[in-house]
C-alpha positions in Angstrom: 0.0 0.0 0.0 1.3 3.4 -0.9 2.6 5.7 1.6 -0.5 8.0 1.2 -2.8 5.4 2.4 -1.5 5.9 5.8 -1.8 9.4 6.3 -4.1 9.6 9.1 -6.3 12.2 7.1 -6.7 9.8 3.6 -7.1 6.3 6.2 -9.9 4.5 4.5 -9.9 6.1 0.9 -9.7 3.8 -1.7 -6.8 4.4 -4.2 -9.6 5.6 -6.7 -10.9 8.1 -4.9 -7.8 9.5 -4.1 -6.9 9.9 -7.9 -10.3 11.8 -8.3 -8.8 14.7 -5.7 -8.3 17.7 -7.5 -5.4 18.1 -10.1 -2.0 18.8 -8.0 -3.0 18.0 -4.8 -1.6 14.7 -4.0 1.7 15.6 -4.9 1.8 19.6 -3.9 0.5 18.1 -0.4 3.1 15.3 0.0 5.1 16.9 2.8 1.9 17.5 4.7 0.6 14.0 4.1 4.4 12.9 6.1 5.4 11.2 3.0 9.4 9.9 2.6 11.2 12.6 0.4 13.2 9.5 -1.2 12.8 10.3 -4.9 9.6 9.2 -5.3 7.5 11.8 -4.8 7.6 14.5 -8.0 7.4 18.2 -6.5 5.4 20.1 -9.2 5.2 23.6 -8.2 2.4 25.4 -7.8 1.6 27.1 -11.1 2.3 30.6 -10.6 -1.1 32.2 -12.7 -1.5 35.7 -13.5 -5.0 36.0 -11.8 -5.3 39.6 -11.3 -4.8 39.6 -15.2 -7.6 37.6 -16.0 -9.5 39.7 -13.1 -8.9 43.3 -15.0 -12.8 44.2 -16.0 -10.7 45.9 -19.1 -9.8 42.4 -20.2 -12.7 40.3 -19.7 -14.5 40.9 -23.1 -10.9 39.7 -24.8 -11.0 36.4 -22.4 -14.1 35.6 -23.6 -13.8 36.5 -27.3 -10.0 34.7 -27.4 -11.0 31.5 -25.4 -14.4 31.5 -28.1 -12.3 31.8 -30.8 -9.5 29.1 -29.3 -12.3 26.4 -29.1 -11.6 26.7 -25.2 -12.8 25.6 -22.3 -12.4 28.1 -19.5 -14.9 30.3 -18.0 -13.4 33.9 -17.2 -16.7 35.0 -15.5 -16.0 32.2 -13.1 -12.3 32.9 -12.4 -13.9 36.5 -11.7 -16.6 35.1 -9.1 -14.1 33.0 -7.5 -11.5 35.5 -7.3 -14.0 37.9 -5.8 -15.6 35.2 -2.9 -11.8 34.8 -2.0 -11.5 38.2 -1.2 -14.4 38.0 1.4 -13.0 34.7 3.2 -10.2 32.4 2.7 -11.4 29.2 2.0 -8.5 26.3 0.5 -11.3 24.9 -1.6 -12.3 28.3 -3.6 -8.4 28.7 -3.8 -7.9 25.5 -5.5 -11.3 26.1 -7.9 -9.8 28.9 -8.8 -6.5 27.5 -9.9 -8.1 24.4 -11.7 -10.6 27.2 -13.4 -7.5 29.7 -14.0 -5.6 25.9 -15.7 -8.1 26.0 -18.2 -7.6 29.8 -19.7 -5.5 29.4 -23.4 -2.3 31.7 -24.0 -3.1 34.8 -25.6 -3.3 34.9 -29.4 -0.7 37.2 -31.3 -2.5 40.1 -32.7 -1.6 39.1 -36.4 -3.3 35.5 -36.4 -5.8 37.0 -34.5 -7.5 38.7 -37.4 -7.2 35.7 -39.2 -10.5 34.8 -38.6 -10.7 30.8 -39.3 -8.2 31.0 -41.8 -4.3 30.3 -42.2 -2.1 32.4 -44.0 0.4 31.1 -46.9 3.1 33.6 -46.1 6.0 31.6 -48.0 6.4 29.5 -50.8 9.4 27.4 -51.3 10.8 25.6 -54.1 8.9 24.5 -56.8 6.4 21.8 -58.0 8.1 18.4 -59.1 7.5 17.5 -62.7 6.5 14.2 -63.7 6.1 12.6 -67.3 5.0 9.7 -65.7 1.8 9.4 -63.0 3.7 8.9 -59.8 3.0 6.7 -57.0 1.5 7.3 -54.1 4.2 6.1 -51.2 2.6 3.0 -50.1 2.1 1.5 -53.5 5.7 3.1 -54.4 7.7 0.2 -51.4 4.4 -1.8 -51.6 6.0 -5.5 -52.0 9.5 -4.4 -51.4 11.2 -5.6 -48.1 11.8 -1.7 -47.2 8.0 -1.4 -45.4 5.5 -2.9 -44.0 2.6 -2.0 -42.4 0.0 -4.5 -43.3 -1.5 -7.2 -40.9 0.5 -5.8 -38.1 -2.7 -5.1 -35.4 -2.0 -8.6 -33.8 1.7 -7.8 -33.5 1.9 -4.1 -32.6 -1.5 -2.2 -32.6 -3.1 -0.3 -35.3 -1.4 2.1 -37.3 1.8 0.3 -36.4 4.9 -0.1 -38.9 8.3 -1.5 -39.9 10.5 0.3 -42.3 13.4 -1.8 -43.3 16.8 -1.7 -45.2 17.4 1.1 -47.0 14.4 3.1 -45.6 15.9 2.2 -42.0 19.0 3.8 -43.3 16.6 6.5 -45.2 15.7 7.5 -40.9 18.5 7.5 -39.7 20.4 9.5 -41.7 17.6 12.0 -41.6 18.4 12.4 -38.0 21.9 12.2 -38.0 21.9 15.0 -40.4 19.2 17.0 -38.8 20.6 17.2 -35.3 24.3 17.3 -36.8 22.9 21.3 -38.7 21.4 21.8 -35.0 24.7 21.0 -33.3 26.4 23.6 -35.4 23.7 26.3 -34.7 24.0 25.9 -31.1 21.9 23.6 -30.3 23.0 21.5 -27.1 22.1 17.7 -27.8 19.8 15.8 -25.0 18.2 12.6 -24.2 15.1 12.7 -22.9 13.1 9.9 -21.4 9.4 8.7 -23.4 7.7 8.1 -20.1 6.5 11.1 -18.2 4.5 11.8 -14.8 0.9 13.0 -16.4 1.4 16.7 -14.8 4.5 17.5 -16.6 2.5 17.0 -19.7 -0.7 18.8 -18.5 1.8 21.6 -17.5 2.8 21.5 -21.3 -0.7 22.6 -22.3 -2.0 19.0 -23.3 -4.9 17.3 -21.6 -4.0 13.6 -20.0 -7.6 12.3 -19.8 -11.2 12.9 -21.5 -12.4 12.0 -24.8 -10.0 14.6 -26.7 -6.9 13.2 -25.3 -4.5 11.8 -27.7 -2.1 10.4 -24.4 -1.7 7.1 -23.5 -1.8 6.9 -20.0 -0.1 3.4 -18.6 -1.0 1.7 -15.9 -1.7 4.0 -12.6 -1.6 0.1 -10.0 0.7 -1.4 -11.5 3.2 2.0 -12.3 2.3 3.6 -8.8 5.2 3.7 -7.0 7.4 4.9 -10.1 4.4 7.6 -10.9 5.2 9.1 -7.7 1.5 8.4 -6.5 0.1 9.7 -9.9 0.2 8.1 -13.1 2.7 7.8 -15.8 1.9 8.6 -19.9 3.9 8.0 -23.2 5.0 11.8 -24.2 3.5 12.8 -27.4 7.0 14.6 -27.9 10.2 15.3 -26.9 8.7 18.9 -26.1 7.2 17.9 -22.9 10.5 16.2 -21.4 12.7 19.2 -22.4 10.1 21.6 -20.4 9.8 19.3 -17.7 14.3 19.1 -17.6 13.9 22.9 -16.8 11.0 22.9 -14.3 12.6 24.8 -11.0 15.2 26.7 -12.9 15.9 29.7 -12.3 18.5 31.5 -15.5 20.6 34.1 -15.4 19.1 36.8 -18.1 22.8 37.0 -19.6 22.2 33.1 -20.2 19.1 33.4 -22.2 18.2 31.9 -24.9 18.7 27.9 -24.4 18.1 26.0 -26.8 18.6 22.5 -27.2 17.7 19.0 -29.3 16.4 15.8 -28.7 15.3 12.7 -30.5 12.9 10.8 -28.7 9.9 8.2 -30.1 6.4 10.0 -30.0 3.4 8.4 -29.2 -0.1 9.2 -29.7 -3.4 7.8 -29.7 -4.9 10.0 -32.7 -6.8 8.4 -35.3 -7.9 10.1 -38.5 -11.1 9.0 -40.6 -10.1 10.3 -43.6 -8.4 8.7 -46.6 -5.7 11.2 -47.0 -4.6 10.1 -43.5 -4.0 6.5 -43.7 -1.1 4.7 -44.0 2.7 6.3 -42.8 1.2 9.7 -42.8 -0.8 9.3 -39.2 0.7 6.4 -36.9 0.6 5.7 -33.6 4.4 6.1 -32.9 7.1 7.9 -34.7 10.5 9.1 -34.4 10.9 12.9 -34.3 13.8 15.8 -34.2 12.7 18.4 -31.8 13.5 21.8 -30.6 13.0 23.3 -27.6 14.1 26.8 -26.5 13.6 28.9 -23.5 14.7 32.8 -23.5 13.9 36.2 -21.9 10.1 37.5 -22.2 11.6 39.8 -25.4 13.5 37.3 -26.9 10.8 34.7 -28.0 9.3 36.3 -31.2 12.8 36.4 -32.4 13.4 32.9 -31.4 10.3 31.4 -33.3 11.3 32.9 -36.3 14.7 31.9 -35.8 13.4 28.0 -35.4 11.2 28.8 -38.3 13.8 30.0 -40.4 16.0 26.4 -39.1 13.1 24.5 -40.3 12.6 25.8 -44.1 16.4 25.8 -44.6 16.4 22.0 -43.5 13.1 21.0 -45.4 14.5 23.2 -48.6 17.6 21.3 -48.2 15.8 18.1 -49.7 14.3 19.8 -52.5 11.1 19.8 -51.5 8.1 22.3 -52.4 6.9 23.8 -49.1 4.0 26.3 -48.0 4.5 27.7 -44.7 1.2 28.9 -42.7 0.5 31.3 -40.1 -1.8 29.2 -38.3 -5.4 30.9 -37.0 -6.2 31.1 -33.3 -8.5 27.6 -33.6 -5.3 25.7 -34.4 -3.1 27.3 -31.6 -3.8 24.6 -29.0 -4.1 26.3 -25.5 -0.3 26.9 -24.9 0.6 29.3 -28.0 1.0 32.0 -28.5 1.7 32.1 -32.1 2.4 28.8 -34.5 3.6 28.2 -37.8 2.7 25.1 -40.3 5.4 23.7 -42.8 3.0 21.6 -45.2 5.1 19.6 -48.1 3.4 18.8 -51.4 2.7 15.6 -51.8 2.5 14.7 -55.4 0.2 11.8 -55.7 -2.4 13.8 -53.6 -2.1 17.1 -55.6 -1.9 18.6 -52.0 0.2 19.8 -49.2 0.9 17.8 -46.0 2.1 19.0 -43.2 5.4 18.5 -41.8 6.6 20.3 -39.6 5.2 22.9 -36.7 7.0 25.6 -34.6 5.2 27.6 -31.7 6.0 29.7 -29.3 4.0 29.8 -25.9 5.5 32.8 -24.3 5.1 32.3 -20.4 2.6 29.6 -20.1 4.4 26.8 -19.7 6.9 28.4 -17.5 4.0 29.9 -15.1 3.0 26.1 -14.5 6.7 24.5 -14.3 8.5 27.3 -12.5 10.9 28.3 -15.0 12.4 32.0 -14.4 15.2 34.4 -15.2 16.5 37.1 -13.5 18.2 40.7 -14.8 20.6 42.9 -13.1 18.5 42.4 -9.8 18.7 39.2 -8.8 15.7 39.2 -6.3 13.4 40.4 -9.3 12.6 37.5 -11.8 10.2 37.2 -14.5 8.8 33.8 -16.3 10.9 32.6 -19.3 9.3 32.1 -22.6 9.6 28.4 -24.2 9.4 27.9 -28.2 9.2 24.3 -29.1 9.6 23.5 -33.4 9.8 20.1 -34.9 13.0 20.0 -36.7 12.4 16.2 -38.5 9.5 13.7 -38.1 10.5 10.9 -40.2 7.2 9.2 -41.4 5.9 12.6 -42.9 9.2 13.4 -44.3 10.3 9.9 -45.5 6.8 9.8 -47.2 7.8 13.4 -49.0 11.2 12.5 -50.1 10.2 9.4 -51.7 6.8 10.7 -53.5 8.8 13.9 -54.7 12.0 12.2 -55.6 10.4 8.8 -57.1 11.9 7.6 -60.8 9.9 5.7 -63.3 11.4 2.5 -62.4 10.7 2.6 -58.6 14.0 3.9 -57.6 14.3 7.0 -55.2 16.9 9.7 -55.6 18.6 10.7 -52.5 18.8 14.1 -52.0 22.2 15.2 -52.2 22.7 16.9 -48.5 21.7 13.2 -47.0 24.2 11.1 -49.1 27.3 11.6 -47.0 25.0 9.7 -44.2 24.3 6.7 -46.2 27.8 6.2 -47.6 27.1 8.5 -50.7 24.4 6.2 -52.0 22.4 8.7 -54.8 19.3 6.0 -55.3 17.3 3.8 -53.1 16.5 0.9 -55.6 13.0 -1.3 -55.0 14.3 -4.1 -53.3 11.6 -6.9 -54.7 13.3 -10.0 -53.1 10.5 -10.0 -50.2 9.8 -13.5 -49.9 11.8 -14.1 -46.5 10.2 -10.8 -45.2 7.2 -11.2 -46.1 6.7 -15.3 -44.8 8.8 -14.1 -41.3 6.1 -11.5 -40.8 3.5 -13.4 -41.4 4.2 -16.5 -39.2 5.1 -13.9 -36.5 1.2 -12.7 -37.0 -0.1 -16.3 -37.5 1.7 -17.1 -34.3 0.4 -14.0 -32.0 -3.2 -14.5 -33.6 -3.2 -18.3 -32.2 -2.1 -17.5 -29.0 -4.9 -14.9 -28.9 
């Protein structure tokens, strides 16, 4: 039994229950509830909100109209009621309604997407439209029967939307990331491993919900995890965003210091599904491996950051001779932690469309206000809340499936493009490897084999 359980105030409470206390509590009360400070208990701050902000009767008509026009869920007129009952009478309840309440509120919207209206705004084009005298294929039927892929008839084995890419797609992924994060390096970038398994609040702190019917999270285990959870549950991170936040959570920077920014490659996992056609196959999976970057800098530093990761991004997409659209994305698709976000979409041939690719946002101080994560100036008893820009640098499926539409020959070969042939021993052409008939009957005895058991 958990240490919790013996706290003579919880004696009694079942293990559910206690997970149904408000969000925060178990852990923010941990030294009151006598528990062992051994490691296992995670100390998430308290998340330092700007309540008299939201409280300004000059400001409430923009709450309102940004958390309408953010598809939120918060309710400023009930932040202002709670704030105001507080005032009357202290009450640790009220105090913590108003913090779960205050939780919900999105960023702010930067003024230029906020005039968007519903729409995104192409505000770059780059390259140019491949040319084919030929009709290309789509990328599934382009490796379909090779023994480079395989995504078919793998639910017993590994869960829907799984896949395998093999041989000289394998090689195709990793040299996407070993020349990704090598251009990063050299900008400045400071590498980091980050783990995939995350305490549920460090991602909730991030801006993404952990539970509900809109969460794309998977959530493992909460009995069997417990003691490893630090009396919460533990969730596979959606990206390598959420680990580099919570690295910094409790930092305090030097202003001189500022901006960070650093790298990670990490596997991503989430529980999306999409019901469309254009959507099936490589394009939406369950798991992928992704590039990301993650920067934290000074409260007037972070506009220039995004478009510095922006700017990252479309030289590293341009680099493989793709043609790109880059959107200013409308206050709907902002998510509640940014601020302002940016799209990189990639055409994809065979569709007569773009895809996207690639994202870059910046979420000023939200994320810092609910991880603790400051900076101070020449005073250093005066600190403000660092901003945090997060921008995918390289998530393979999408960009693997780009590559090889745009760059297919008639025969079936792919031509490499020439910035990732030093990383796979100057090979200029990924040929159709047809010889699948080993692949193809080891797969499909593993399947047979899982199914039986089943």
């Amino acid at each position: 039994m958990c240490s919790m359980m013996k706290s003579p105030l919880l004696r009694g409470v079942s293990y559910s229950l206690i997970l149904k206390l408000p969000r925060r509590y178990i852990l923010t009360k941990a030294e009151f509830l006598h528990q062992e400070h051994d490691g296992k208990v995670l100390k998430i701050p308290e998340p330092h909100l700007d309540i008299s902000n939201f409280c300004d009767p000059s400001k409430t008509e923009y709450f309102s109209s940004n958390i309408k026009s953010r598809k939120g869920v918060g309710n400023i007129h009930r932040i202002i009621e709670l704030n105001n009952e507080l005032k009357v009478k202290t009450n640790e309840i009220l105090r913590r309604e108003l913090i779960e309440e205050a939780l919900k509120i999105p960023n702010d919207t930067h003024p230029v997407p906020y005039s968007y209206g519903t729409n995104a705004k192409v505000i770059r084009i780059i390259g140019s439209l491949p040319k084919f005298n030929y009709d290309p294929k789509p990328f599934d039927k382009l490796v379909e029967g090779t023994n480079q892929y395989r995504m078919k008839e793998l639910t017993p084995l590994a869960g829907h939307k799984s896949y395998y890419l093999c041989r000289e797609l394998a090689d195709l992924e990793h040299a996407l990331i070993r020349y990704v994060v090598q251009r990063l390096v050299n900008n400045g970038f400071s590498l980091i491993s980050v783990p995939d398994i995350l305490h549920h609040q460090i991602i909730e702190c991030c801006g993404i919900p952990t539970s509900g019917e809109r969460s794309i999270v998977y959530r493992l285990d909460g009995d069997k995890h417990l003691a490893s959870a630090a009396e919460g549950e533990l969730c596979l991170s959606g990206t390598a965003e959420m680990a580099l936040a919570g690295f910094l959570m409790n930092r305090t920077f030097t202003e001189r210091d500022l901006p960070k920014r650093y790298v990670a490659v990490s596997r991503c996992y989430r529980a999306e599904t999409a019901p469309i056609a254009s959507e099936k196959g490589l394009y939406r999976v369950h798991q992928f491996t992704k590039v990301e970057m993650f920067g934290a800098s000074t409260n007037y530093q972070s506009e220039d950051l995004l478009e510095e990761f922006r700017s990252i991004q479309e030289e590293i997409f341009g680099s493989f001779n793709l043609h790109l659209q880059v959107l200013d994305m409308p206050p709907h698709e902002l998510g509640a932690p940014a601020y302002r976000k940016y799209d990189i979409e990639a055409w994809l041939p065979t569709r007569q469309d773009f895809g996207e690719v690639s994202s870059c946002s910046n979420c000023t101080d939200y994320q810092s206000r609910r991880l603790n994560i400051q900076y101070t100036s020449q005073d250093p008893l005066l600190k403000d809340f660092a901003h945090t820009v997060n921008g995918t640098a390289c998530a393979i499926p999408r960009l693997i499936m780009a590559i090889c539409e745009t760059h297919q020959q008639e025969d079936g070969s792919i031509r490499v493009p020439p910035v990732l042939r030093p990383f796979l021993s100057q090979r200029e052409v990924i040929k159709p490897g047809r010889n699948v008939t080993r692949f193809t009957k080891r797969a499909k005895a593993l399947t047979d084999h899982i199914s039986v058991d089943h």
